[in-house]
mmCIF file of the N, C-alpha and C atoms, coordinates in Angstrom:
data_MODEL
# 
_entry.id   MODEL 
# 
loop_
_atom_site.group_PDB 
_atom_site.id 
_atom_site.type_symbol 
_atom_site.label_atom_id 
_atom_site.label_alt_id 
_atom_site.label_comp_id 
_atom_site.label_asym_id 
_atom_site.label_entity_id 
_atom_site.label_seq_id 
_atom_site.pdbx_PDB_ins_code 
_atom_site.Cartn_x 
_atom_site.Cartn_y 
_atom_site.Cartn_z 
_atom_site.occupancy 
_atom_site.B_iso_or_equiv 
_atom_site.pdbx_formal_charge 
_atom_site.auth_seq_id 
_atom_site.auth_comp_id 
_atom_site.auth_asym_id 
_atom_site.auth_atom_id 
_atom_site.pdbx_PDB_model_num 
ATOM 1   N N  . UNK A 1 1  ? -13.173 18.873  -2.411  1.00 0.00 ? 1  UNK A N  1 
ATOM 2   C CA . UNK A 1 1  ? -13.497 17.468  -2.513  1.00 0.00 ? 1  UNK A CA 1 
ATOM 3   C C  . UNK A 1 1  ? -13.355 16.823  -1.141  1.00 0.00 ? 1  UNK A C  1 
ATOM 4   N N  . UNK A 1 2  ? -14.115 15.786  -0.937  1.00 0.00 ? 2  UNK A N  1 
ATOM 5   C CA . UNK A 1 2  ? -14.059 15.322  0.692   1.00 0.00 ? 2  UNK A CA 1 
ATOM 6   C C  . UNK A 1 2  ? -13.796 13.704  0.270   1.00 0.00 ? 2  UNK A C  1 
ATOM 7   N N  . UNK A 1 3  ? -12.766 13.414  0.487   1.00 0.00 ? 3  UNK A N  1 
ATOM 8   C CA . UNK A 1 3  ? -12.105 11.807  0.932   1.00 0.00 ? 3  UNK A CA 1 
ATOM 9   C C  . UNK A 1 3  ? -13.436 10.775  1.722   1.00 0.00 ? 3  UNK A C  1 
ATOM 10  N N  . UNK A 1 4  ? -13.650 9.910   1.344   1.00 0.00 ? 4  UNK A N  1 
ATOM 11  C CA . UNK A 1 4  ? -14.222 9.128   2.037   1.00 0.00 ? 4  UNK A CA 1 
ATOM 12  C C  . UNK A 1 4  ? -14.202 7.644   1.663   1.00 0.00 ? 4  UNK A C  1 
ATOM 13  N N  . UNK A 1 5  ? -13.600 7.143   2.937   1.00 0.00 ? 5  UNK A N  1 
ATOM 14  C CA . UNK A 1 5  ? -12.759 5.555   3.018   1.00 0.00 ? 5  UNK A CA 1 
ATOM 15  C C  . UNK A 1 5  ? -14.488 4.974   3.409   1.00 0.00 ? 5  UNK A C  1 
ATOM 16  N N  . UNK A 1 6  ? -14.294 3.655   2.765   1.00 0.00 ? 6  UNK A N  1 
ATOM 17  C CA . UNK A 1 6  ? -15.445 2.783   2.272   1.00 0.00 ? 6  UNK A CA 1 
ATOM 18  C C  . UNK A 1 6  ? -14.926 1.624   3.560   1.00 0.00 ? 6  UNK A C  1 
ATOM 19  N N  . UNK A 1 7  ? -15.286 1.176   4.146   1.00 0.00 ? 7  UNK A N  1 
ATOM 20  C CA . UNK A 1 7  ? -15.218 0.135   4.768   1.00 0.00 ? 7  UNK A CA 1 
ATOM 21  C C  . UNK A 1 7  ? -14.075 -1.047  4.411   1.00 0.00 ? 7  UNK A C  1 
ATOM 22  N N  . UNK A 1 8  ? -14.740 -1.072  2.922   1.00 0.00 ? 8  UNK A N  1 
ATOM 23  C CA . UNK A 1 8  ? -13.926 -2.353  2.345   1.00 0.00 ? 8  UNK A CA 1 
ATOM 24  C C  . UNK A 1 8  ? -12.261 -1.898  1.940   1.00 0.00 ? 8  UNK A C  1 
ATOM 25  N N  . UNK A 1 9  ? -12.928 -0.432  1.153   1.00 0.00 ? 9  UNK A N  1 
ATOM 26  C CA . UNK A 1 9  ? -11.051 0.068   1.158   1.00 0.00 ? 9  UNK A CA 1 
ATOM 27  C C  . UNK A 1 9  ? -10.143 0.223   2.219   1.00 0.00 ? 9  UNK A C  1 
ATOM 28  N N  . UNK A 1 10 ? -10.793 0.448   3.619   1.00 0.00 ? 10 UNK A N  1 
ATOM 29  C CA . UNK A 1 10 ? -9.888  0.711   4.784   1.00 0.00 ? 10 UNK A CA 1 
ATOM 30  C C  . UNK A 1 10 ? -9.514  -0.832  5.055   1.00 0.00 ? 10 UNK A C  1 
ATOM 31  N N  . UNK A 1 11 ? -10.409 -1.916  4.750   1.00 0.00 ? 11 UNK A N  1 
ATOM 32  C CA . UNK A 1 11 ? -10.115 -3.306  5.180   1.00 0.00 ? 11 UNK A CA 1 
ATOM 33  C C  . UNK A 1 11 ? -9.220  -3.878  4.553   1.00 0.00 ? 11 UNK A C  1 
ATOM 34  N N  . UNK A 1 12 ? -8.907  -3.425  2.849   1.00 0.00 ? 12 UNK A N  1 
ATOM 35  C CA . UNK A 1 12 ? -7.834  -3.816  2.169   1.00 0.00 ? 12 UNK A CA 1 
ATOM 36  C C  . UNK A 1 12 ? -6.377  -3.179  2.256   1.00 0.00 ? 12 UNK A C  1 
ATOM 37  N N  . UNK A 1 13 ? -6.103  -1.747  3.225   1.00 0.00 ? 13 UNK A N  1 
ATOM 38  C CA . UNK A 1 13 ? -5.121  -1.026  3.037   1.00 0.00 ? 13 UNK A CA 1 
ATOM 39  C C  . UNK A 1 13 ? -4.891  -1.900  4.333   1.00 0.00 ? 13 UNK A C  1 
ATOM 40  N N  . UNK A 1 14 ? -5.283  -2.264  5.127   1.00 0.00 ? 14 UNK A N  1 
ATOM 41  C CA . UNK A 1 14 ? -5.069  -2.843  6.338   1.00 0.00 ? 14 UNK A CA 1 
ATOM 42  C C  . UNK A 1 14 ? -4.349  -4.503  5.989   1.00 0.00 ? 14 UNK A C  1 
ATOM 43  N N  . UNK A 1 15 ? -5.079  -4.829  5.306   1.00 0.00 ? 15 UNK A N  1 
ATOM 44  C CA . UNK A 1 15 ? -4.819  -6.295  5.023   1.00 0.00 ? 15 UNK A CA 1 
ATOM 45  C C  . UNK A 1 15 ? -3.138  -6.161  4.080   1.00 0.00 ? 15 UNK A C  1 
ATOM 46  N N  . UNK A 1 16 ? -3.122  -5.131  3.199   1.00 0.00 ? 16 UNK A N  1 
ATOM 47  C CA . UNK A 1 16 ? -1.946  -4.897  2.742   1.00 0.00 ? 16 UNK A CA 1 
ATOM 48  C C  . UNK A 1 16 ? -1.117  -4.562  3.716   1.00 0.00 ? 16 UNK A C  1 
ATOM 49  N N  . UNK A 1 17 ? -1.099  -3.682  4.926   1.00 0.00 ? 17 UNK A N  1 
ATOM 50  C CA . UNK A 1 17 ? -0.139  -3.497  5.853   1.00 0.00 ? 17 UNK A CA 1 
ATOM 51  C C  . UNK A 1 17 ? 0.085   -5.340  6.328   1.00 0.00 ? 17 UNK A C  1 
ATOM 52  N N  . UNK A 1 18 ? -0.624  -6.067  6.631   1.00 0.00 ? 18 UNK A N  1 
ATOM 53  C CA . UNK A 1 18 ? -0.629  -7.087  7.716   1.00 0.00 ? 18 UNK A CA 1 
ATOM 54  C C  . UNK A 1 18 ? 0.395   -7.975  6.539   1.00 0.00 ? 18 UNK A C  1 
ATOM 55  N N  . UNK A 1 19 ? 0.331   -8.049  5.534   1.00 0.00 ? 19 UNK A N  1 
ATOM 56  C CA . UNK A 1 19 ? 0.971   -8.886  4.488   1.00 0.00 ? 19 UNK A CA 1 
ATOM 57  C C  . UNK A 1 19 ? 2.542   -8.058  4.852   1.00 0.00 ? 19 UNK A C  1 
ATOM 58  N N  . UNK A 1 20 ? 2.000   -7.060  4.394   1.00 0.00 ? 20 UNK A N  1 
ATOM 59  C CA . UNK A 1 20 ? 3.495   -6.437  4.454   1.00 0.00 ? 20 UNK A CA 1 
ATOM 60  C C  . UNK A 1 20 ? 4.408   -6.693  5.636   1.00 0.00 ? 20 UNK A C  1 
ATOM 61  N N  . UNK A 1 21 ? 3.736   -6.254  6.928   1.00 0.00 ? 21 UNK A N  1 
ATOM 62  C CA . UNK A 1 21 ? 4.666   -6.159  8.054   1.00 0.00 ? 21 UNK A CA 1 
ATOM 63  C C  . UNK A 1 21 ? 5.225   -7.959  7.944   1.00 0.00 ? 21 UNK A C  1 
ATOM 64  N N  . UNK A 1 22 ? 4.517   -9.219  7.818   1.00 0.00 ? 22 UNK A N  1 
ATOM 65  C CA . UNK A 1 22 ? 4.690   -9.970  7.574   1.00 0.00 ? 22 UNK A CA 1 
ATOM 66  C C  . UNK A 1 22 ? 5.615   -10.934 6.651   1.00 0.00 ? 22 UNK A C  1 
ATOM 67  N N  . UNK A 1 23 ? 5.731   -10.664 6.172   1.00 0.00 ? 23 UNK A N  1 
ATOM 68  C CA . UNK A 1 23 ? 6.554   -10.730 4.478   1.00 0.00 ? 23 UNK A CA 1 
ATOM 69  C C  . UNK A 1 23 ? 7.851   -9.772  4.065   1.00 0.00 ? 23 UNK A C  1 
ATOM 70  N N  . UNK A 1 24 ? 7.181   -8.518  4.393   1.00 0.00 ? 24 UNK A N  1 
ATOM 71  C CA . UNK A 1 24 ? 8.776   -7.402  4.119   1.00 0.00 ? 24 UNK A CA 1 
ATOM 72  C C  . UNK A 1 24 ? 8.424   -6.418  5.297   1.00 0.00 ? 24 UNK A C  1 
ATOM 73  N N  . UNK A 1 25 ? 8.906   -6.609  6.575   1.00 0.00 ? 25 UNK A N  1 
ATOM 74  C CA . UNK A 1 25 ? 8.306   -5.454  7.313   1.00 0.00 ? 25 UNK A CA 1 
ATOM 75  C C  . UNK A 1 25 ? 8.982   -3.944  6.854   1.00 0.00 ? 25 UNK A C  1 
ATOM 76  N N  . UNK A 1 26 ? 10.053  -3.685  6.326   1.00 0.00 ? 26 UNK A N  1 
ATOM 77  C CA . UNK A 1 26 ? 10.785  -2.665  5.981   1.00 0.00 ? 26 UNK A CA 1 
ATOM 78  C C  . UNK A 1 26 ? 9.829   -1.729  5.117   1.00 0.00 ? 26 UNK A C  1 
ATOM 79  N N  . UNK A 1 27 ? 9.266   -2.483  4.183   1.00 0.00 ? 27 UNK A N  1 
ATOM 80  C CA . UNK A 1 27 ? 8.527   -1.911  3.119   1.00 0.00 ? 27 UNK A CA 1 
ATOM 81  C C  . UNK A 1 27 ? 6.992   -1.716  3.543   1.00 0.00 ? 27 UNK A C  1 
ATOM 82  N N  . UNK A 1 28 ? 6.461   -2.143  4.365   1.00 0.00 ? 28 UNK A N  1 
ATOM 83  C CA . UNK A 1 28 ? 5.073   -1.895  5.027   1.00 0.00 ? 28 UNK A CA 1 
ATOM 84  C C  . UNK A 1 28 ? 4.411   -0.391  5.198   1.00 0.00 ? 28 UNK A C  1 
ATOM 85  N N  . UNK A 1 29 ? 5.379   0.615   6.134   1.00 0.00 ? 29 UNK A N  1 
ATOM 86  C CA . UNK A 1 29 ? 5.231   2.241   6.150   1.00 0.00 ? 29 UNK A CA 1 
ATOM 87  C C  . UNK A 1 29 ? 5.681   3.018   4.898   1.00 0.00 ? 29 UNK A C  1 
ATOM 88  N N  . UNK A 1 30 ? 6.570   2.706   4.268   1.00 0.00 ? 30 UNK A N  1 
ATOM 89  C CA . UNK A 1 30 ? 6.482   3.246   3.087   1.00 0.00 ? 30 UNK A CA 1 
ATOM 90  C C  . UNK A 1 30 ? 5.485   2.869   2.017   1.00 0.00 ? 30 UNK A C  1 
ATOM 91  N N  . UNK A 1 31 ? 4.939   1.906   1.997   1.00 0.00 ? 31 UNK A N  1 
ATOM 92  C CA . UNK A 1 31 ? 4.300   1.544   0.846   1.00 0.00 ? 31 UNK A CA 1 
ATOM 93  C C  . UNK A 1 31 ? 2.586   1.916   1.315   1.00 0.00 ? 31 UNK A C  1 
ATOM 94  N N  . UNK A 1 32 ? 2.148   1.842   2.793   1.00 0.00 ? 32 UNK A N  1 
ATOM 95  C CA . UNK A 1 32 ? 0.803   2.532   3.080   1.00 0.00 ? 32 UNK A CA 1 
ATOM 96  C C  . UNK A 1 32 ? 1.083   3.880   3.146   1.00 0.00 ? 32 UNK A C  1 
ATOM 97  N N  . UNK A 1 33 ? 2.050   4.439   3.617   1.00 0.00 ? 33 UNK A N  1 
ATOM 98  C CA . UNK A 1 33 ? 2.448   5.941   3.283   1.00 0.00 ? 33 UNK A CA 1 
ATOM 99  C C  . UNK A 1 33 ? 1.973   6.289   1.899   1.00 0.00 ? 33 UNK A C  1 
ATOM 100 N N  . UNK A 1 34 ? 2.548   5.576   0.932   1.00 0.00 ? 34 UNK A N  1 
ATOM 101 C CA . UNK A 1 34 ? 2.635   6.359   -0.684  1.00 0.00 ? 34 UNK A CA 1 
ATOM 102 C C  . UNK A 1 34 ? 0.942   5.998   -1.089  1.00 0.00 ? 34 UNK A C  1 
ATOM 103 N N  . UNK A 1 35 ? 0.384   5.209   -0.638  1.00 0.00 ? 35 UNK A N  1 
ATOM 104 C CA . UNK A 1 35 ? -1.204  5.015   -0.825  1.00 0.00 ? 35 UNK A CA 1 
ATOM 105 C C  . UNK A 1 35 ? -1.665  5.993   -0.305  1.00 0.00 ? 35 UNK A C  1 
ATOM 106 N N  . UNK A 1 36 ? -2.162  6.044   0.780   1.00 0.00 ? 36 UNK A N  1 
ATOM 107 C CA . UNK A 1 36 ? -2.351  7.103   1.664   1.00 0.00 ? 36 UNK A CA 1 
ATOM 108 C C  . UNK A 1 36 ? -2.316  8.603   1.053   1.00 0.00 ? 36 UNK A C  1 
ATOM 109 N N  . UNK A 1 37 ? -1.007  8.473   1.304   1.00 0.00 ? 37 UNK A N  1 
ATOM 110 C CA . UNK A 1 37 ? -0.957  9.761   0.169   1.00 0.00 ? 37 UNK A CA 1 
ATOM 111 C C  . UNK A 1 37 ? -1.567  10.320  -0.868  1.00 0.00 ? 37 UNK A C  1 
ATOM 112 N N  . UNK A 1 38 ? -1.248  9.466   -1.697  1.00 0.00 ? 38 UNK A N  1 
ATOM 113 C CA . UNK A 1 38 ? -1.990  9.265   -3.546  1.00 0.00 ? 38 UNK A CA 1 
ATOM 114 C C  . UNK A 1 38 ? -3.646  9.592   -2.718  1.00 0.00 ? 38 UNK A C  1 
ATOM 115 N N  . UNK A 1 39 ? -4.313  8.918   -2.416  1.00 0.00 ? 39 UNK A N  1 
ATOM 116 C CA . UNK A 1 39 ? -5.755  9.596   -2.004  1.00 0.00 ? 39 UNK A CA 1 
ATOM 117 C C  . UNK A 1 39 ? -5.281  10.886  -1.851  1.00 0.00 ? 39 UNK A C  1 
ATOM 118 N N  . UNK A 1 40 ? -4.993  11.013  -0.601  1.00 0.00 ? 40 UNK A N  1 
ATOM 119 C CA . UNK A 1 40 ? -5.114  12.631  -0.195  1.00 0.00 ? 40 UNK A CA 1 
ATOM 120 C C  . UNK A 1 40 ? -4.914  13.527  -1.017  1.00 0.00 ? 40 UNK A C  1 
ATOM 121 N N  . UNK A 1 41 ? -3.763  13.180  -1.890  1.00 0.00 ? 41 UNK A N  1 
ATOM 122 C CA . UNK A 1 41 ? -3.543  13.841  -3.030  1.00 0.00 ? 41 UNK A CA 1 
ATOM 123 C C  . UNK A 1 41 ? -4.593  14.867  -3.702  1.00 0.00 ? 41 UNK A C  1 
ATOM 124 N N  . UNK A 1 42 ? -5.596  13.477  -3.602  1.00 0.00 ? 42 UNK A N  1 
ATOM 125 C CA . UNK A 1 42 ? -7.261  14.025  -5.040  1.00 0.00 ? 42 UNK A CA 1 
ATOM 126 C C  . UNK A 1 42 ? -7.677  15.360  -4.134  1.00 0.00 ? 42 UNK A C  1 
ATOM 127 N N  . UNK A 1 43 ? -7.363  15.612  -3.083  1.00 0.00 ? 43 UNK A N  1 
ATOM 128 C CA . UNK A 1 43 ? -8.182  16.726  -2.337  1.00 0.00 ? 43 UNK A CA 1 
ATOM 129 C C  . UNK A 1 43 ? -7.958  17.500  -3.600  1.00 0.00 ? 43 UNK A C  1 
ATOM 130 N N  . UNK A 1 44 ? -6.510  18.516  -3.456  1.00 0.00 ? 44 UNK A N  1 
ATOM 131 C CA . UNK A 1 44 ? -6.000  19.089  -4.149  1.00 0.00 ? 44 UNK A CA 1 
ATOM 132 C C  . UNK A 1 44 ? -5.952  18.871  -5.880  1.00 0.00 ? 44 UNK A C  1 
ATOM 133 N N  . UNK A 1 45 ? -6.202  17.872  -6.679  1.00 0.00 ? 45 UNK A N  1 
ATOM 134 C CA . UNK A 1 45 ? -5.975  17.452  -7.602  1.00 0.00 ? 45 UNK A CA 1 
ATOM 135 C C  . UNK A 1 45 ? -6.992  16.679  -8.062  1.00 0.00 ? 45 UNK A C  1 
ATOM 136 N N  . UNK A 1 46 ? -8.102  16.677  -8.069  1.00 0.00 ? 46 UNK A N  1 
ATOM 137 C CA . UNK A 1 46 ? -9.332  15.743  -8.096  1.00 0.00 ? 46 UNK A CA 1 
ATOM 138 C C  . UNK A 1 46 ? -9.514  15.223  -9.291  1.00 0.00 ? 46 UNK A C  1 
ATOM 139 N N  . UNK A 1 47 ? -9.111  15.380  -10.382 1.00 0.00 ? 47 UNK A N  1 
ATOM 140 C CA . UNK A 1 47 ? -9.631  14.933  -11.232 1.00 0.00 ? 47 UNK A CA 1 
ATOM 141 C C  . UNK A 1 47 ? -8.447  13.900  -11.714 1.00 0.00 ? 47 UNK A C  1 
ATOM 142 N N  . UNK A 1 48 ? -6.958  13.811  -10.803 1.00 0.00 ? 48 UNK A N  1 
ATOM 143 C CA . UNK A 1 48 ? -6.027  12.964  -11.196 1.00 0.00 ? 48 UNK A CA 1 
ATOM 144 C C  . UNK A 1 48 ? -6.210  11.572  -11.179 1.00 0.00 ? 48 UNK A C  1 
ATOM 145 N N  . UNK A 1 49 ? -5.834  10.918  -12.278 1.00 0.00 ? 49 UNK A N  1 
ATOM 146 C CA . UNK A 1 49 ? -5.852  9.645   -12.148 1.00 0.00 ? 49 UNK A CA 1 
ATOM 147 C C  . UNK A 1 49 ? -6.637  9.418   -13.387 1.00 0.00 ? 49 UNK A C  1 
ATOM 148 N N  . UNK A 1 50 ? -7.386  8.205   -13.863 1.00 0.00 ? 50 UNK A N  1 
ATOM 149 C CA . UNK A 1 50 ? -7.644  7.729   -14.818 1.00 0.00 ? 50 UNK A CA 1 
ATOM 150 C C  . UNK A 1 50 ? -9.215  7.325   -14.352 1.00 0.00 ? 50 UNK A C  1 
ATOM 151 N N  . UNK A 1 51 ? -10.341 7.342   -15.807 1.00 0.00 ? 51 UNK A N  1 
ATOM 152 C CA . UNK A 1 51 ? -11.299 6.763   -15.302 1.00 0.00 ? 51 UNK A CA 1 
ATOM 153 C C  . UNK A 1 51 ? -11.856 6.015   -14.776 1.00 0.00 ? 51 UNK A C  1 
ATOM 154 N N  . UNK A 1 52 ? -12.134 5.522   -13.670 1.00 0.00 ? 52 UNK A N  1 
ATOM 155 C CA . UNK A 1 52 ? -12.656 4.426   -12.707 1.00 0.00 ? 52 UNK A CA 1 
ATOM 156 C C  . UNK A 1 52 ? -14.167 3.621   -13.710 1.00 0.00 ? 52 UNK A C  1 
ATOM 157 N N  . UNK A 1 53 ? -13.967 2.628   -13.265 1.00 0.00 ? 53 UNK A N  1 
ATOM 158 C CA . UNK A 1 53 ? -15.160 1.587   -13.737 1.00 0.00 ? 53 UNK A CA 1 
ATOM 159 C C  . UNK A 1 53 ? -16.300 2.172   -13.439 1.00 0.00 ? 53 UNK A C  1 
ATOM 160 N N  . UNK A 1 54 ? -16.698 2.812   -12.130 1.00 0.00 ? 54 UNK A N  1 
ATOM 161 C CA . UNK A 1 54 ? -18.151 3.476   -12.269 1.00 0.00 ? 54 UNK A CA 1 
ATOM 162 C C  . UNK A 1 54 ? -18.083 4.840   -12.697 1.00 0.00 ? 54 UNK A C  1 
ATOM 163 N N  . UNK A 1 55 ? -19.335 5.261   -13.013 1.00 0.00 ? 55 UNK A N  1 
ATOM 164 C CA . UNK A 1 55 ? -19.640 6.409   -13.473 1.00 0.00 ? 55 UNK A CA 1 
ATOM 165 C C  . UNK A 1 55 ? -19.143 7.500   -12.650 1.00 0.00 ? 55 UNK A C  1 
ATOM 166 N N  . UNK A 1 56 ? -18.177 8.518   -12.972 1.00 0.00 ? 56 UNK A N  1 
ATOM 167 C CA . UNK A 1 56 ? -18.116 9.724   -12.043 1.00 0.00 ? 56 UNK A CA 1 
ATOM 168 C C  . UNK A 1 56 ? -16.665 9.101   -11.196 1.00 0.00 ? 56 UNK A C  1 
ATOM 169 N N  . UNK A 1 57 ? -16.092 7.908   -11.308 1.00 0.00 ? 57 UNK A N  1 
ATOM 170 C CA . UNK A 1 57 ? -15.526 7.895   -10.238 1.00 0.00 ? 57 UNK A CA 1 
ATOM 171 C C  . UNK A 1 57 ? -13.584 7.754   -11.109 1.00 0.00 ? 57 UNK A C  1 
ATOM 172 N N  . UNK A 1 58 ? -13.122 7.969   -10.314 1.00 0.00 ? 58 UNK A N  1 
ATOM 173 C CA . UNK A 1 58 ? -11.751 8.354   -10.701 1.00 0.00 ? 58 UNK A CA 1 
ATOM 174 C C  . UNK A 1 58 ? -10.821 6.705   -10.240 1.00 0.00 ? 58 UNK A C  1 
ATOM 175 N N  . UNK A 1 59 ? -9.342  6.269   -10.616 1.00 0.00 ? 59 UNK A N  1 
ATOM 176 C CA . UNK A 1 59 ? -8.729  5.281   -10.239 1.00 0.00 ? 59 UNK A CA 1 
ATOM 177 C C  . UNK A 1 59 ? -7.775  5.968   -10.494 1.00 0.00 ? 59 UNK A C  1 
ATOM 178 N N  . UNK A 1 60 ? -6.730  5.957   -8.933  1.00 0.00 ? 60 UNK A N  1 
ATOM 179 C CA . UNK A 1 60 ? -5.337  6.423   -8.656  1.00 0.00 ? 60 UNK A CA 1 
ATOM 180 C C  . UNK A 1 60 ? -4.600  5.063   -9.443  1.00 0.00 ? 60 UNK A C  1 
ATOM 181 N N  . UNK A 1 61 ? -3.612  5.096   -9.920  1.00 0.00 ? 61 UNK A N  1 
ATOM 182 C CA . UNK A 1 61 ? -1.951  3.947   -10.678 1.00 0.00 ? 61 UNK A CA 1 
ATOM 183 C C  . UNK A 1 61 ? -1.156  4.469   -9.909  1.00 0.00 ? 61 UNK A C  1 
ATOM 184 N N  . UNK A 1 62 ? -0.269  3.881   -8.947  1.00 0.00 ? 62 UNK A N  1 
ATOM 185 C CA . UNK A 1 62 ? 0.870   4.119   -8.602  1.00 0.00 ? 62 UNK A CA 1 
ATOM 186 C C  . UNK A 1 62 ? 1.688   3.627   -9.772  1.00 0.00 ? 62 UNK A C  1 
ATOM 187 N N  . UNK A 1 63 ? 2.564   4.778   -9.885  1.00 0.00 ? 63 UNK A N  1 
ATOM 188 C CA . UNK A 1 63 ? 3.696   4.695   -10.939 1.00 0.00 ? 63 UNK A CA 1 
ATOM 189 C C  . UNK A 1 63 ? 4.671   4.056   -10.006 1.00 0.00 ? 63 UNK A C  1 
ATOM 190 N N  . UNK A 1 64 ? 5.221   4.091   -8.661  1.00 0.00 ? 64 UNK A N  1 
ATOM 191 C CA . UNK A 1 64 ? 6.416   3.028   -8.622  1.00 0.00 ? 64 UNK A CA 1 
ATOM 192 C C  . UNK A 1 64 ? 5.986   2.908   -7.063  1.00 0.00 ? 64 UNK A C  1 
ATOM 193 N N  . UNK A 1 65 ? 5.807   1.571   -6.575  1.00 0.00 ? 65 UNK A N  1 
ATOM 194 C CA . UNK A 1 65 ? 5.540   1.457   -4.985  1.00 0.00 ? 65 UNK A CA 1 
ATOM 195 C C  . UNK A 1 65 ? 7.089   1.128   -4.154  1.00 0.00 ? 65 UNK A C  1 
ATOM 196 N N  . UNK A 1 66 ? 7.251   1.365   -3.272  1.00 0.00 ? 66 UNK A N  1 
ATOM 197 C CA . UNK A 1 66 ? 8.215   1.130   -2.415  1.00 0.00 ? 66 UNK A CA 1 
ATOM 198 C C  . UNK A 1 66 ? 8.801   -0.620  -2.804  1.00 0.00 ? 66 UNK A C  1 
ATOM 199 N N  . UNK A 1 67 ? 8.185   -1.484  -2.828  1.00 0.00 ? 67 UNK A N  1 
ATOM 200 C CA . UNK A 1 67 ? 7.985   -2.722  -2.873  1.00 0.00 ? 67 UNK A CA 1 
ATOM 201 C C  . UNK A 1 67 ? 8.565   -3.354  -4.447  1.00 0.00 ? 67 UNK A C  1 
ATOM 202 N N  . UNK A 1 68 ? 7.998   -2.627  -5.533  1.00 0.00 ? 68 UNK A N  1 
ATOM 203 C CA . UNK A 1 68 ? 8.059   -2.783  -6.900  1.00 0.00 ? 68 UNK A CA 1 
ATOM 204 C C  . UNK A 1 68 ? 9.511   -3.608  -7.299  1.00 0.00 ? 68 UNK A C  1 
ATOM 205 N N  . UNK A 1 69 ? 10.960  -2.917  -6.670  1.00 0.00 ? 69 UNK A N  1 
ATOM 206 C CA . UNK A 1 69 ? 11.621  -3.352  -6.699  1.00 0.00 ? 69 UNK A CA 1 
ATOM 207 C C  . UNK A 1 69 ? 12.163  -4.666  -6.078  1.00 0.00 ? 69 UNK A C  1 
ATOM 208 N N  . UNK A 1 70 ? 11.287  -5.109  -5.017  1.00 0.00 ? 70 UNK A N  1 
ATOM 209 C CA . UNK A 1 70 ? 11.596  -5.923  -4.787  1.00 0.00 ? 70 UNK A CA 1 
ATOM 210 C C  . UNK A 1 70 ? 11.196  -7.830  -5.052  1.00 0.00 ? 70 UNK A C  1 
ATOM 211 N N  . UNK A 1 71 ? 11.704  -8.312  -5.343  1.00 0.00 ? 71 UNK A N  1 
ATOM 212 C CA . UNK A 1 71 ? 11.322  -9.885  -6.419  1.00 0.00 ? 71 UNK A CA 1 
ATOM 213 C C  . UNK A 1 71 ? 10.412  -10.632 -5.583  1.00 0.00 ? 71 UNK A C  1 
ATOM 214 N N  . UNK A 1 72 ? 10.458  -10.817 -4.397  1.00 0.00 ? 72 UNK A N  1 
ATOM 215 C CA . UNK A 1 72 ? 9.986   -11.451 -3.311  1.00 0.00 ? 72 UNK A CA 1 
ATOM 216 C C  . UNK A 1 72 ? 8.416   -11.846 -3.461  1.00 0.00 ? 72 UNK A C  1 
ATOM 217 N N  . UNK A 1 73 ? 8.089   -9.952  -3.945  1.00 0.00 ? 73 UNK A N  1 
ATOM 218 C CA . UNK A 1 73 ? 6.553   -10.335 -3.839  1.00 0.00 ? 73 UNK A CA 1 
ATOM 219 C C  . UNK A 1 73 ? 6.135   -10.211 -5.190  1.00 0.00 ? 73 UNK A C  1 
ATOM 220 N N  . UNK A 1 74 ? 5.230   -11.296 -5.174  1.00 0.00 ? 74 UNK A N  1 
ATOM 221 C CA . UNK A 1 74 ? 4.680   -11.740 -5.931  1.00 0.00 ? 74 UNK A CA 1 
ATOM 222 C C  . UNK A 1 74 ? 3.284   -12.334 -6.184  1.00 0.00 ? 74 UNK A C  1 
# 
């Protein structure tokens, strides 16, 4: 399987870092880390995750983000 970042998804993992470093910088590298990840993941595991809204396409759930615990964000 070959990964391929969409423009708009690289613009939102970005915009989530900029919130983050902003707001909780602690939690910023861990929490694009565990994204990050979760993609790369599908190399190996492609069919993980749940059905996506379009046809053929898959949607990763993080079960617990770095952040989750914390009240702040909201």
């Amino acid at each position: 399987m070959r990964i391929r970042w969409t423009v708009r998804a690289a613009e939102d993992l970005e915009r989530i870092n900029d919130y983050l470093e902003m707001h909780s910088p602690h939690f910023a590298e861990p929490a694009i880390r565990k994204i990050y990840e979760g993609v790369c993941f599908r190399k190996a595991w492609p069919d993980r995750g749940r059905h996506g809204r379009r046809r053929g396409a898959r949607e990763l759930v993080p079960h617990r983000c770095p952040t989750s615990s914390y009240t702040g964000l909201r």
